[in-house]
N, C-alpha and C positions, 0 to 999 in steps of 0.2 A: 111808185117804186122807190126803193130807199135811198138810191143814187141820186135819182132826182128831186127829191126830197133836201138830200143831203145841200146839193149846188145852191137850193133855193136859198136854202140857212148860211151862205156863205163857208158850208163845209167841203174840203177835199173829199172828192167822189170817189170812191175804190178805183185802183188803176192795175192793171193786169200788163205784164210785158212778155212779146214773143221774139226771142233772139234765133235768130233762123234763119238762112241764105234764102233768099229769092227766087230760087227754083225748086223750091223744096216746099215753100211753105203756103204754096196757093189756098188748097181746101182746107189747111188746118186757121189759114187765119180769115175765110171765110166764116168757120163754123164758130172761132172765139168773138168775132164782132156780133156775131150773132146772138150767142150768151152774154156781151158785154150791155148789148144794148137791151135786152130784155131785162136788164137788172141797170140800168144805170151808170155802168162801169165804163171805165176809157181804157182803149186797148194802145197800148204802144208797142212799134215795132224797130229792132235794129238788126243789123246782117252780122252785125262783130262786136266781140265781147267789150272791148271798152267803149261803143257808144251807148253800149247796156249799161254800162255802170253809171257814165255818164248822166244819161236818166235818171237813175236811181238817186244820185247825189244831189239831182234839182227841186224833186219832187217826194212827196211824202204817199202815205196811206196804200202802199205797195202791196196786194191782198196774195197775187198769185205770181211767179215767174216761172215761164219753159223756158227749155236751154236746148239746142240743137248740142251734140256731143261732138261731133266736129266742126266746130267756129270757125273764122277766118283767121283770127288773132291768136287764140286759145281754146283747150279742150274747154268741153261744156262744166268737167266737175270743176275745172279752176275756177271760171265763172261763177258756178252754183256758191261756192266757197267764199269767194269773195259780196253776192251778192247776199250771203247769208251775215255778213258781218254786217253791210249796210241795212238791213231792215232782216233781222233774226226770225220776225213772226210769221212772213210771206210765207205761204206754201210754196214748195219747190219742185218742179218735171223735169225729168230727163229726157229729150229724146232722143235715144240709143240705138246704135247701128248693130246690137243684139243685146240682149239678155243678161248684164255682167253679171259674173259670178260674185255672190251676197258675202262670199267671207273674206273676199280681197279688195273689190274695185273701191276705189275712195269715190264714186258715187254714192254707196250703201247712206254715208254718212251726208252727202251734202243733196240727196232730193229725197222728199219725201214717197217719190211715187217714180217709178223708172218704166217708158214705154219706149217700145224696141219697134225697130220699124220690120214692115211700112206700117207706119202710123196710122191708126184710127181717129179719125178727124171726131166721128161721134162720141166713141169713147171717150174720148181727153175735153170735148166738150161739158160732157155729164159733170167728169169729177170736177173742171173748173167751175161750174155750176155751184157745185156743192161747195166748194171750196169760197167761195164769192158768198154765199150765204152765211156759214161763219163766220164768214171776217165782217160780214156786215152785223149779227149778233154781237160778234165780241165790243165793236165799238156803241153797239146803245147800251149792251151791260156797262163799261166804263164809263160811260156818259151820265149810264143812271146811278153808279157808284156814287160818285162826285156827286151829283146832283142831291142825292141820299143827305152827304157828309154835310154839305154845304148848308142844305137844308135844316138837318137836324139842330146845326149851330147857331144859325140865328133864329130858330124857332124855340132853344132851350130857354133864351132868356125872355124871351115873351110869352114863357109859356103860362102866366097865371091869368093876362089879359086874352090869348089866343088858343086857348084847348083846344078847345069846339075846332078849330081851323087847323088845329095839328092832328089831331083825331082823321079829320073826313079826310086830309092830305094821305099822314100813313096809308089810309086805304083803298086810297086811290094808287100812291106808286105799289102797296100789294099786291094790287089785281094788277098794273104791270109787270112785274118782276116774275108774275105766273105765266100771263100771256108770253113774257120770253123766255123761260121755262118750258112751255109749250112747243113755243118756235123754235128754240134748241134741240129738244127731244128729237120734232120732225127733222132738223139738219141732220144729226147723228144716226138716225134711222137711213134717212136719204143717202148719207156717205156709207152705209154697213152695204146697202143696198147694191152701191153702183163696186161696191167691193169684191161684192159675190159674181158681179158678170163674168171676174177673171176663171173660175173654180164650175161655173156652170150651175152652182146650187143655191138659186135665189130663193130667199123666202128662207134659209136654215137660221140667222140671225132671232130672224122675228120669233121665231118656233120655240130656239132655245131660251129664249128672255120669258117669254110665256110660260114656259115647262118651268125655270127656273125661278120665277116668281112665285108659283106655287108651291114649290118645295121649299122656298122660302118662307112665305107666309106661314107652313106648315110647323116650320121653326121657332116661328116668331122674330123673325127680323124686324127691327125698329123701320121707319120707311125710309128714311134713311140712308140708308143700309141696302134694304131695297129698291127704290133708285139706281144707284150704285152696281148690286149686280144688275140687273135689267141693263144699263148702256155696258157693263161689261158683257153679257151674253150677246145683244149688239154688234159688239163690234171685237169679239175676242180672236175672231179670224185675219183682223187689218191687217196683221205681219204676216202672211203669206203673200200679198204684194212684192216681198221679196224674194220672194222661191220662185223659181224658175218655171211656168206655164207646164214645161216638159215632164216634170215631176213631180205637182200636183195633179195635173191629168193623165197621170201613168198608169195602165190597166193592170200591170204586173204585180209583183212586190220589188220595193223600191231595194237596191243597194246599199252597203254601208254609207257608199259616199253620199247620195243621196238624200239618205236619212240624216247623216250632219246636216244639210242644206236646212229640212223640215223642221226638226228641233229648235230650230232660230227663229220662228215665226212668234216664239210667245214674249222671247228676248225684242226681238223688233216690232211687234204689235204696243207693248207696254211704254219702249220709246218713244213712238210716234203720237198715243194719245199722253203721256206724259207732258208732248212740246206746247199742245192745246189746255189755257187754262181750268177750261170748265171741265175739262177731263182727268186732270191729274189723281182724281180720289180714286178713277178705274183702272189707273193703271197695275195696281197691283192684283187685282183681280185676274187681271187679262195674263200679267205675268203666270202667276202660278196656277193658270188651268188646266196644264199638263202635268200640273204634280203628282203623286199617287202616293194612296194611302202604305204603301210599304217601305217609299224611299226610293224606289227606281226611275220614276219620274224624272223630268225636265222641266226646267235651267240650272235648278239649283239640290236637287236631291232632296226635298225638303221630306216629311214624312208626319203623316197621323196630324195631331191638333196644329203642329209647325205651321202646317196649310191654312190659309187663310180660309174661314169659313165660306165666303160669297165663292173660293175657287172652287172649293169642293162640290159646293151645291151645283154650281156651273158644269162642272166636270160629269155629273151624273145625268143632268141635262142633255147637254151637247152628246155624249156618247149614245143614250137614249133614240134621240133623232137622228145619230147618222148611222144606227142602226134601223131605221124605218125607211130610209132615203138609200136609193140604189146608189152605189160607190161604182169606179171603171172594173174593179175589181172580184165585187160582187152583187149581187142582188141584193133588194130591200127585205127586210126581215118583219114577220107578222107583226104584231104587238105582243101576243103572247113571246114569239122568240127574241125579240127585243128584251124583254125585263127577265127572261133566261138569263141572257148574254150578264145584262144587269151583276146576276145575282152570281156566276161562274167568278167574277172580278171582283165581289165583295169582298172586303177586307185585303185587297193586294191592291187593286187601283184605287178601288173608290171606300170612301166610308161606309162602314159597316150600319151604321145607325140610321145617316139618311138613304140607302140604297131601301134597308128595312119600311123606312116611312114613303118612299117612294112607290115601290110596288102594293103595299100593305093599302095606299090611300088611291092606287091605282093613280098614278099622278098624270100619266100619260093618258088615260081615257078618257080626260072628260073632253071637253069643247073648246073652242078658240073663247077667251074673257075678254 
């Protein structure tokens, strides 16, 4: 395991803290020793916010912290805030004695992820799962960064005596750099995944990345490029995590007010893989997937070529499959009335061009790649 691994090398193990009164936190910190020890990790625990920080200040390599929102000493978002100064990279939990509202509570900004009670012991296991595997990625990518740089320098000057030895080296850290490449992809899949539990519609992530790759490819997107949308079809949904359970799973048609809530999911999806380094190239993707090709679109109105290509091909995607996928609202739609739907929207939502290449190559019919 990487934790163990880690200790062997004389490295700080990832450490995870649960700040939480005593009578509240029995099965949640059963369930995190639980994920701590399957990966290596050390679990700390305190009942009030400055023995939290306390910790924070003795020790390094802090992957994950929850925060109960009523402390003993202080609310959970002062905490979260403060804890986010001491180590910026931790991922951050709230847990909330309801559901705060996304366009006020000064939580929005200090956890990356807010669960309301009673608390799901399983649930908040999962994502610290995932979360504990990223942060174990992020530190062999820096590891292997350096070790790159390091390398490359005192191999430049020996390089007329030592080829043959810089040659077989390069391609050995290659085939590492892919295998974490690999291991990332699965992490970011694994977190899209445990995303969708909140919404009920797992498996749309993986659907739309598929769908979207081939309308891709269809394009000619350099790979790139492709990459790129694939983790943004992934994970284009993350910022609904901030919308309120009540009004993602609403059967009805939602409200004005409501609908502000919703629109903020692309604004805060883009945030949140922006704060993760290996994600920062998706974020702009994830942002303008709500765009549309007239300009009515959401966050920023953007309109026609404005739109980022990868949002667009996303956009024709996603809407595709959550037209085959029963919604609380309505029924699942044939295939034939799916690329209907498609083609009523062309040239006001979606591109005219790829909507054309989309149905024309039958994009949606073929088979899982």
């Amino acid at each position: 395991m990487t934790g163990s691994n880690e200790k062997s090398r004389g490295v700080e193990a990832a450490r995870v803290l649960l700040v939480e009164r005593a009578e509240t936190r029995t099965e949640l910190e059963r369930a995190l020793r639980d994920v701590c020890a399957q990966v290596g990790a050390d679990l700390e625990i305190a009942e009030a916010g400055e023995r939290g920080l306390d910790l924070m200040r003795n020790h390094t390599s802090w992957a994950l912290v929850l925060a109960d929102q009523r402390l003993r000493d202080q609310p959970g978002e002062q905490f979260l805030r403060s804890a986010m100064v001491l180590h910026p990279d931790a991922v951050r939990i709230l847990l909330a004695d309801s559901q705060p509202d996304v366009q006020n509570a000064p939580a929005r900004d200090m956890a990356y992820r807010i669960f309301s009670r009673p608390v799901q012991p399983a649930a908040i296991a999962g994502f610290a799962a995932e979360a504990l595997r990223l942060h174990a990625l992020d530190r062999q990518r820096y590891a292997l960064i350096r070790e790159v740089g390091l390398r490359a320098d005192r191999l430049e000057r020996r390089k007329k005596l030592l080829d043959v030895v810089v040659r077989e080296r390069t391609r050995e850290l290659e085939a590492t750099l892919a295998r974490l490449k690999v291991a990332g992809r699965q992490a970011i899949v694994g977190l899209g995944e445990a995303m969708e539990v909140q919404d009920g519609y797992q498996g749309h992530g993986g659907r739309v990345a598929r769908l979207a790759a081939r309308l891709g490819r269809l394009v000619g997107l350099p790979t790139e490029e492709l990459e790129t949308l694939e983790m943004g079809a992934i994970l284009h949904d993350i910022g609904k995590v901030g919308v309120r359970d009540k009004v993602l799973l609403k059967p009805g048609p939602l409200d004005e007010e409501e609908w502000k809530l919703v629109r903020l999911h692309p604004t805060l999806g883009a945030d949140i893989v922006g704060k993760i380094e290996m994600l920062r190239d998706v974020a702009g993707t994830i942002r303008s997937c709500r765009e549309h090709w007239d300009g009515s679109g959401y966050p920023d109105g953007l309109a026609a070529d404005r739109i980022p290509l990868t949002a667009r091909i996303l956009a024709v995607a996603d809407a595709f499959d959550s037209c085959r996928s029963p919604r609380p609202y309505r029924g699942a739609l044939d295939e034939h009335g799916a690329y209907e739907a498609l083609r009523a929207r062309s040239g006001t939502w979606f591109d005219p061009t790829l909507v054309d290449l989309f149905i024309g190559d039958r994009v949606g019919s073929l088979g899982p790649q």
